[in-house]
SELUMPA-413159 format. One record per residue (C-alpha): x, y, z; residue number from 1. Coordinates in pm, whole numbers. Example, Ala and Ser with C-alpha at 12.3 -4.5 7.8 and 13.67 -1.06 7.14 Angstrom:
R / 1230 / -450 / 780 / 1
R / 1367 / -106 / 714 / 2
REM end
This chain:
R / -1200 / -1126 / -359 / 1
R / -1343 / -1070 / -23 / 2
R / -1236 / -749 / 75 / 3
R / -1075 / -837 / 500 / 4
R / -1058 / -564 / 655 / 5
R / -714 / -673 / 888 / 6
R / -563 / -662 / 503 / 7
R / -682 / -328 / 436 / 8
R / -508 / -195 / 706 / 9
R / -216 / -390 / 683 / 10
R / -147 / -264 / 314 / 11
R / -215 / 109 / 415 / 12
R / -67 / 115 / 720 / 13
R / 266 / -53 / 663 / 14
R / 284 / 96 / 317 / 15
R / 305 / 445 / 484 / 16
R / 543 / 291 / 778 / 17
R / 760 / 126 / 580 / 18
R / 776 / 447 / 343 / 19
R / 823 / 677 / 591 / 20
R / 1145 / 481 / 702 / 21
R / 1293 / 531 / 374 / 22
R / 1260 / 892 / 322 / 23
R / 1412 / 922 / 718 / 24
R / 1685 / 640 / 632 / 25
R / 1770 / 869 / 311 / 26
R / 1675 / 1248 / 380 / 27
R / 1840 / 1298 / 716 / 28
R / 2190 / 1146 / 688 / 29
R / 2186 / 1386 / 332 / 30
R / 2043 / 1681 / 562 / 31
R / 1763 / 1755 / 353 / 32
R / 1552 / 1690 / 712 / 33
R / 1527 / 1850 / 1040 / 34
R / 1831 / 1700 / 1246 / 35
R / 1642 / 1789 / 1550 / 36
R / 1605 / 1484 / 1820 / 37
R / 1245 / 1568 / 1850 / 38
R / 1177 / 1562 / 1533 / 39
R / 1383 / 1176 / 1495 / 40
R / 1172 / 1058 / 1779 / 41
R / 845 / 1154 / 1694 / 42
R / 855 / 1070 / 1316 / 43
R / 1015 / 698 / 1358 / 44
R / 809 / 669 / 1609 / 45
R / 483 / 711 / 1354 / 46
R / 671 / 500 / 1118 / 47
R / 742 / 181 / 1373 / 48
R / 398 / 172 / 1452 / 49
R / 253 / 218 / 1170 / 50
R / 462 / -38 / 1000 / 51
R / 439 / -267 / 1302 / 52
R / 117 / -210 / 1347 / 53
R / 25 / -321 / 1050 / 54
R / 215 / -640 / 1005 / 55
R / 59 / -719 / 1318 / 56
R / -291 / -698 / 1160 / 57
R / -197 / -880 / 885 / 58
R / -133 / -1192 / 1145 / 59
R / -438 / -1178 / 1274 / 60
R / -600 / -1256 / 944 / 61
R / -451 / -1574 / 951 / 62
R / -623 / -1881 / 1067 / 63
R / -369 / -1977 / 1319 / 64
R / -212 / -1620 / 1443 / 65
R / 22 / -1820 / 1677 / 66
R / 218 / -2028 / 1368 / 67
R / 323 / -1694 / 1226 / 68
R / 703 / -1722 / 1247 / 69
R / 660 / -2030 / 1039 / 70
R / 603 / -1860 / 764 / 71
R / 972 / -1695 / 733 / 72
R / 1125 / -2031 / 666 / 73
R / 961 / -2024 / 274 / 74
R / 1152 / -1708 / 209 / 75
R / 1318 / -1903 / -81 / 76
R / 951 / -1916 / -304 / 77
R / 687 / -1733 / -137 / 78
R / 677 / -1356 / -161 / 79
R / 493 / -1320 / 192 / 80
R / 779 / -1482 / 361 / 81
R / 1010 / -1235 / 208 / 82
R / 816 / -1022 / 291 / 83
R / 808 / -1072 / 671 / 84
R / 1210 / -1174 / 642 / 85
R / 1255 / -772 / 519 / 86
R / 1006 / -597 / 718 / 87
R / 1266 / -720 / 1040 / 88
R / 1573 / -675 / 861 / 89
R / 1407 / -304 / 848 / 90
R / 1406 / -228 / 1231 / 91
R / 1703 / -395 / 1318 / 92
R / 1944 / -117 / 1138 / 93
R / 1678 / 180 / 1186 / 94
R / 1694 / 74 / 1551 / 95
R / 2057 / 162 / 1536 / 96
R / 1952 / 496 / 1328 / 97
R / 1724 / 587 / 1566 / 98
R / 1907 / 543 / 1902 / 99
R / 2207 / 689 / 1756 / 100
R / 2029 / 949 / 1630 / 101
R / 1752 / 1009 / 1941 / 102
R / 2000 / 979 / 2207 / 103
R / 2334 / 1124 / 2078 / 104
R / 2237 / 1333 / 1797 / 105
R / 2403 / 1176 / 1512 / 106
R / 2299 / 1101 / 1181 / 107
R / 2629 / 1065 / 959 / 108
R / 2904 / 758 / 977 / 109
R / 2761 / 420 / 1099 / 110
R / 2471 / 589 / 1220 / 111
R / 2388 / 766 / 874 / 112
R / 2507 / 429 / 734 / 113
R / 2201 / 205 / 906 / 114
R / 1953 / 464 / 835 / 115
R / 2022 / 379 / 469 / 116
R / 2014 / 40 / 514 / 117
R / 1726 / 48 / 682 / 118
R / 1559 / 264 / 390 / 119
R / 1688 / 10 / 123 / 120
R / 1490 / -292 / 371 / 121
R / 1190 / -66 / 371 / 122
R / 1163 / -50 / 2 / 123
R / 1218 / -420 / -52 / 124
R / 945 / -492 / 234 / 125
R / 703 / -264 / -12 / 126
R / 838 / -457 / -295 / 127
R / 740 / -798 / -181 / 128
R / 434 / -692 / -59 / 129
R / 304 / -605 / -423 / 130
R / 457 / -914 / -557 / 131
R / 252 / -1123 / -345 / 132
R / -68 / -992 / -520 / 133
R / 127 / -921 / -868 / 134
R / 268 / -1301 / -878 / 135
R / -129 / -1468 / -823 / 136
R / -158 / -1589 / -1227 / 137
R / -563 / -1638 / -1167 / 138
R / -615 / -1320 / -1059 / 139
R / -604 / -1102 / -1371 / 140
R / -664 / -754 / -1190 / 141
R / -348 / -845 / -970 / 142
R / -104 / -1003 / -1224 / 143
R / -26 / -766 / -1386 / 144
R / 254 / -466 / -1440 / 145
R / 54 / -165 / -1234 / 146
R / 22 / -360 / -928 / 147
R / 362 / -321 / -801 / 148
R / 401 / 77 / -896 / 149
R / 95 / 160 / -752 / 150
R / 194 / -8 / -466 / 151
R / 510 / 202 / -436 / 152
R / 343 / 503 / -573 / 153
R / 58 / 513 / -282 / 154
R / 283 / 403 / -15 / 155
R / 515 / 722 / -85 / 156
R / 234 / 945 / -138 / 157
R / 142 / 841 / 189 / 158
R / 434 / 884 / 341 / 159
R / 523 / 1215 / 229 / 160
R / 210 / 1295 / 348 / 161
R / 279 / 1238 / 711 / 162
R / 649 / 1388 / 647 / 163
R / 543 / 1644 / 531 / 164
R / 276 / 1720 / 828 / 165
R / 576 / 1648 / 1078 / 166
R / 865 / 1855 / 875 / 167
R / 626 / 2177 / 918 / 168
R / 623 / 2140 / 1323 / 169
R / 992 / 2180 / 1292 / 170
R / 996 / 2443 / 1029 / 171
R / 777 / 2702 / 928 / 172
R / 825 / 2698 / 560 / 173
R / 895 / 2378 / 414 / 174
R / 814 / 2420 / 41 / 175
R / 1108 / 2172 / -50 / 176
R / 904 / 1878 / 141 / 177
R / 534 / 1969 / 37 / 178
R / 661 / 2053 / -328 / 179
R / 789 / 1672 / -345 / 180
R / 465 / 1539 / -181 / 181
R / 236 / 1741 / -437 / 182
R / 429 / 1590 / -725 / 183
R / 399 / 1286 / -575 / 184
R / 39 / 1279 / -514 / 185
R / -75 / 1372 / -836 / 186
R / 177 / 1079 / -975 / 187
R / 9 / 827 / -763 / 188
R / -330 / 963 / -861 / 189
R / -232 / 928 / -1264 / 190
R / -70 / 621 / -1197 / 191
R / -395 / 504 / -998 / 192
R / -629 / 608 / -1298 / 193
R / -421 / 365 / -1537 / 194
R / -480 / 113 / -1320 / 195
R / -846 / 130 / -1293 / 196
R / -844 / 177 / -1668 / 197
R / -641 / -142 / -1738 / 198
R / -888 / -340 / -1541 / 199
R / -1190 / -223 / -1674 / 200
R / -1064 / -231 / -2060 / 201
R / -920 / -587 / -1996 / 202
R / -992 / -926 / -1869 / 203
R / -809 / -1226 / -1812 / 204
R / -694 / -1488 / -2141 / 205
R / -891 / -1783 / -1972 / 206
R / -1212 / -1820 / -2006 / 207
R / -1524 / -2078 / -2050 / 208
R / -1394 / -2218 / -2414 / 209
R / -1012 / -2205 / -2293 / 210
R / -1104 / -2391 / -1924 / 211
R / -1292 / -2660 / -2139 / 212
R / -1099 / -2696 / -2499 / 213
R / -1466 / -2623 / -2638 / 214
R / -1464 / -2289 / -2791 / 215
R / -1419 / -2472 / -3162 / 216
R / -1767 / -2666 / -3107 / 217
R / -1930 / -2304 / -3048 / 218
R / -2008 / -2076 / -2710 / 219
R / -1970 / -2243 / -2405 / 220
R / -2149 / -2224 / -2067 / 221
R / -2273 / -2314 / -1728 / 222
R / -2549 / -2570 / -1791 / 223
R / -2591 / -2577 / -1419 / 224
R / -2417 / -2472 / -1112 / 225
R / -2208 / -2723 / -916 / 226
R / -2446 / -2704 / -603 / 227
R / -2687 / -2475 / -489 / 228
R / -2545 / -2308 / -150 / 229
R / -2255 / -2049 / -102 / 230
R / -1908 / -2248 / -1 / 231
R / -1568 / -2084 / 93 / 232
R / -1419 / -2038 / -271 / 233
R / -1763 / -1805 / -352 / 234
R / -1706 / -1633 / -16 / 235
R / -1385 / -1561 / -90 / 236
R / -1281 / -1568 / -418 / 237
R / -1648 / -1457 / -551 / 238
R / -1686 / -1176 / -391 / 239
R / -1907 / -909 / -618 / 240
R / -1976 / -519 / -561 / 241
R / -2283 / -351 / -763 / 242
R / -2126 / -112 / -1003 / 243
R / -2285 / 172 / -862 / 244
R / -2102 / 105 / -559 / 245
R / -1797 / 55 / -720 / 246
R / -1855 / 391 / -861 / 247
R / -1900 / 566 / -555 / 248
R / -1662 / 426 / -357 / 249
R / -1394 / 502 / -631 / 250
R / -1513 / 924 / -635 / 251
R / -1419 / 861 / -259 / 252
R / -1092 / 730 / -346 / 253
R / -1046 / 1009 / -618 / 254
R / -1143 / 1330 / -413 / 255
R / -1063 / 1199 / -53 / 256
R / -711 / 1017 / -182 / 257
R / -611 / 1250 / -398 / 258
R / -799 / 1532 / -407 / 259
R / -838 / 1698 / -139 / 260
R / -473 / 1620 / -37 / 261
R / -343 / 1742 / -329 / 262
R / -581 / 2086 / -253 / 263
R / -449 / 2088 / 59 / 264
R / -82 / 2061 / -1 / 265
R / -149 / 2345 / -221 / 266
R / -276 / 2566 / 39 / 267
R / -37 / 2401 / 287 / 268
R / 252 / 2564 / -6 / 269
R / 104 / 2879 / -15 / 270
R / 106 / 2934 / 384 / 271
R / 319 / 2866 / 654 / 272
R / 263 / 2869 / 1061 / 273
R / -36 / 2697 / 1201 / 274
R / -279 / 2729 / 872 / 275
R / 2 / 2578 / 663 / 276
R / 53 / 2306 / 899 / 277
R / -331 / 2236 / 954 / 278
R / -333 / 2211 / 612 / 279
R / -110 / 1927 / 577 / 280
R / -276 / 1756 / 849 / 281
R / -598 / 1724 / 690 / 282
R / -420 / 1603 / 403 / 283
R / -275 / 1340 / 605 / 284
R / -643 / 1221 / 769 / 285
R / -791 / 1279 / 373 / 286
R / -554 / 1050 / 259 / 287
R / -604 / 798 / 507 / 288
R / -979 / 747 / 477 / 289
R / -897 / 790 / 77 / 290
R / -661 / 511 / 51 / 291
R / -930 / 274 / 256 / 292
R / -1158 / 306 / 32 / 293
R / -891 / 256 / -260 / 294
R / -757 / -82 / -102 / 295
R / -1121 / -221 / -6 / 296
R / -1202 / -146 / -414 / 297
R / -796 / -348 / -477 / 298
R / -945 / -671 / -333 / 299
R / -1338 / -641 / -409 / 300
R / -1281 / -569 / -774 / 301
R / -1034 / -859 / -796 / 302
R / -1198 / -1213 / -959 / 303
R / -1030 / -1555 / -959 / 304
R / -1037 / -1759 / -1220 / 305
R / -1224 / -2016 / -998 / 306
R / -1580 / -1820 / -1076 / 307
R / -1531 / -1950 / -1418 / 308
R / -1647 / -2250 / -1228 / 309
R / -1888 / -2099 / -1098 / 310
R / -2084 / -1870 / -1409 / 311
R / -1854 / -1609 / -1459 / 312
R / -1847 / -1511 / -1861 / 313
R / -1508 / -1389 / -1830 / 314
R / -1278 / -1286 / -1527 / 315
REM end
């Protein structure tokens, strides 16, 4: 699939957003997080626009930005409009959280209350936004069981990240929060690795012989292509990357994704002040450029069943 780059950012940046808002919504009203006002303003601040920030990329890779808002009324069978019906279900009770918590300090009672709500919206806003690559049948390196994971897996990995860079200007030792993010890094790395295994060990059940009903009368294939110029469904749907490309750019993904944040939050462990907390912001901009590269392979490595048409072997 051709890999747009308003999607890329729209699946990294709302993923950490929307994660973000669910380990505020759920650490502070348990105290586990800095109840300072400071702190509550600056780090659902990052997570609104972040998360609003990249829904509004998202629209702008439609063909018609302005008919948007039509899209929530086909909440009842399309996983995009559920999406966008939880993503503002999600700042309507963190708006609550936040001004209650911003402007008068609390973060227990109601207050606590729509923080969790509004961490429960946040996870189903990640949710749908795997399920509308996981549910796409002719797209074998999306329909499948590590799509969604992943996308919860990377999503908190990156939003512990950016926790975990904001906890330590509140605290000069936080090994509880860059403990959890180290765990979870390394998960989302293994759980990244099976992915990219699963793809490249498996393909799709249709192919050629299936499309046609011809496999019994012997191998089947293209005798000629359907017309000799690029059109929109090769543009889009048959979008190719050279293997050594694919190589490199996943090495980028590996050490600037997961590496060198994972390094980092090591180091970030074993100090605390200004070298710990420099630490954990490279992690955060390692991760970032990481994660680009992992979501521009998501959608270039991904082939529709439509190339079959087209002179694909197998998709």
């Amino acid at each position: 699939m051709h890999p747009a780059l308003s999607i890329i950012f729209f699946t990294t940046s709302a993923g950490a957003g929307f994660a973000l808002m669910i380990l505020l919504g759920i650490g502070v009203p348990l105290g586990l997080l800095p109840p300072e006002r400071g702190f509550g303003f600056a780090a659902l601040a990052i997570a609104v626009m972040l998360a609003a920030g990249g829904l509004a990329s998202s629209a702008s890779h439609l063909g018609r930005p302005e008919r948007a808002w039509r899209a929530f009324s086909q909440w009842r069978s399309s996983w995009l409009s559920r999406e966008g019906v939880f993503a503002v279900l999600t700042f309507l009770p963190a708006a609550v959280f936040g001004i209650g918590w911003i402007f008068f300090g609390a973060t227990g009672g109601l207050v606590g209350l729509c923080g969790v709500l509004a961490a429960a919206s946040a996870l189903a806003t990640i949710y749908c936004t795997g399920m509308i690559y996981a549910s796409l049948k002719p797209i074998h390196q999306w329909h499948n069981s590590w799509v969604v994971p992943n996308y919860f897996a990377l999503g908190l990995m990156s939003g512990f990240l950016v926790l975990d860079f904001l906890v330590r200007l509140w605290s000069a030792r936080p090994s509880g929060t860059s403990l959890l993010t180290l765990i979870v890094v390394l998960a989302g790395w293994w759980m990244k690795e099976r992915y990219w295994r699963f793809i490249d060990t498996t393909s799709a059940r249709t192919t050629p012989a299936t499309a046609t009903l011809l496999g019994s009368r012997g191998r089947v294939r293209m005798l000629e292509p359907p017309h000799t110029e690029e059109n929109y469904l090769l543009k889009e749907m048959g979008f190719r990357v050279a293997r050594k490309h694919r190589v490199r750019l996943r090495w980028i993904a590996r050490l600037a994704g997961f590496g060198l944040p994972a390094l980092l939050t090591v180091v970030a462990l074993a100090f605390g002040g200004v070298v710990g907390t420099v630490a954990a912001g490279l992690a955060v901009a390692s991760a970032a450029l990481g994660l680009i590269s992992e979501r521009w392979l998501f959608f270039a490595e991904a082939k529709h069943t439509v190339t079959l048409y087209y002179g694909a072997d197998a998709v």
